[in-house]
C-alpha positions in Angstrom: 0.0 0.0 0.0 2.7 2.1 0.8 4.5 1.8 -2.6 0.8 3.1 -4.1 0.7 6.3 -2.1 4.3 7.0 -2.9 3.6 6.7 -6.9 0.9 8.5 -6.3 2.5 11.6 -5.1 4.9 11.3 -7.9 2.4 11.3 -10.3 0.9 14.3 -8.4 3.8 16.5 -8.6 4.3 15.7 -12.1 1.2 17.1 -12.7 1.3 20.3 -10.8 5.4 20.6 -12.4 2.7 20.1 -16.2 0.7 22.4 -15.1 3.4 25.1 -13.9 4.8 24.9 -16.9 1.7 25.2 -19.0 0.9 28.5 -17.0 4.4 30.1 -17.6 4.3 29.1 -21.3 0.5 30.8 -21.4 1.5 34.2 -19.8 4.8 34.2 -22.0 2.9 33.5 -25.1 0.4 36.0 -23.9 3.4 38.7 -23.4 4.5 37.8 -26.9 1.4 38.3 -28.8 0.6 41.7 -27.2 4.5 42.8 -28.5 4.2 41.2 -31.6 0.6 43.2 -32.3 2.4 46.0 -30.4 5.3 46.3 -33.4 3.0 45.0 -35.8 4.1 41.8 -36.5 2.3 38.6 -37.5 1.9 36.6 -34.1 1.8 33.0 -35.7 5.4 32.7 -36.4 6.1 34.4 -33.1 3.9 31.8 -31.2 5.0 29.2 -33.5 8.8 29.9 -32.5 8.0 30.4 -28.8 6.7 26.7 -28.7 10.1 25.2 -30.5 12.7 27.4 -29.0 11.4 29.0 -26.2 10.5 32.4 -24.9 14.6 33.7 -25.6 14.0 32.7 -29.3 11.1 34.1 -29.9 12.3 37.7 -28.4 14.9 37.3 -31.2 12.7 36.9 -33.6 10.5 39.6 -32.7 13.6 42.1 -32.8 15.0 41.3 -35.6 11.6 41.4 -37.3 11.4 44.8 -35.7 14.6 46.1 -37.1 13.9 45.2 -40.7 9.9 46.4 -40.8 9.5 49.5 -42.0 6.4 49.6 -40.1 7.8 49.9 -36.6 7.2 53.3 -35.1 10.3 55.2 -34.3 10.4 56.5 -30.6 12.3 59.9 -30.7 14.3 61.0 -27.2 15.1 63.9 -25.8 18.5 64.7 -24.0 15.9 66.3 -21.1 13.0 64.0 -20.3 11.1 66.4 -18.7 10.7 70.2 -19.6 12.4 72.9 -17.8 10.2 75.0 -15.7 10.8 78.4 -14.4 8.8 79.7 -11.5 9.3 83.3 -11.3 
């Protein structure tokens, strides 16, 4: 009986280490759509790269897609953030 219970709790840690793992891989495919649609890219071969290579690879791919599209928006900066205010 005791042998039961113990391959029992095995099996039940597996399957909260699954599901772990199947909530990081949702909130870092969620994270990777919204940047994708953010920069304009297609999200399937984002997703689809996510799923093979992980979430490193898919970053990649997203940035390198980024610095080729002629679609990203441009962010200008300033040397001073915040305008200067004079209080007289």
């Amino acid at each position: 009986m005791g042998c039961m219970m113990l391959d029992a709790l095995v099996g039940g840690t597996e399957l909260l280490s699954a599901q772990e793992h199947e909530l990081a891989f949702a909130d870092q495919a969620r994270i990777v759509k919204s940047l994708a649609v953010d920069l304009g890219q297609d999200t399937g071969p984002i997703i689809d790269m996510l799923a093979r290579r992980g979430f490193d690879a898919a970053l990649d791919m997203m940035a390198t897609g980024a610095a080729h599209s002629p679609r990203t928006p441009v962010v200008a900066r300033t040397t001073d953030p915040l305008p200067s205010r004079s209080f007289h």
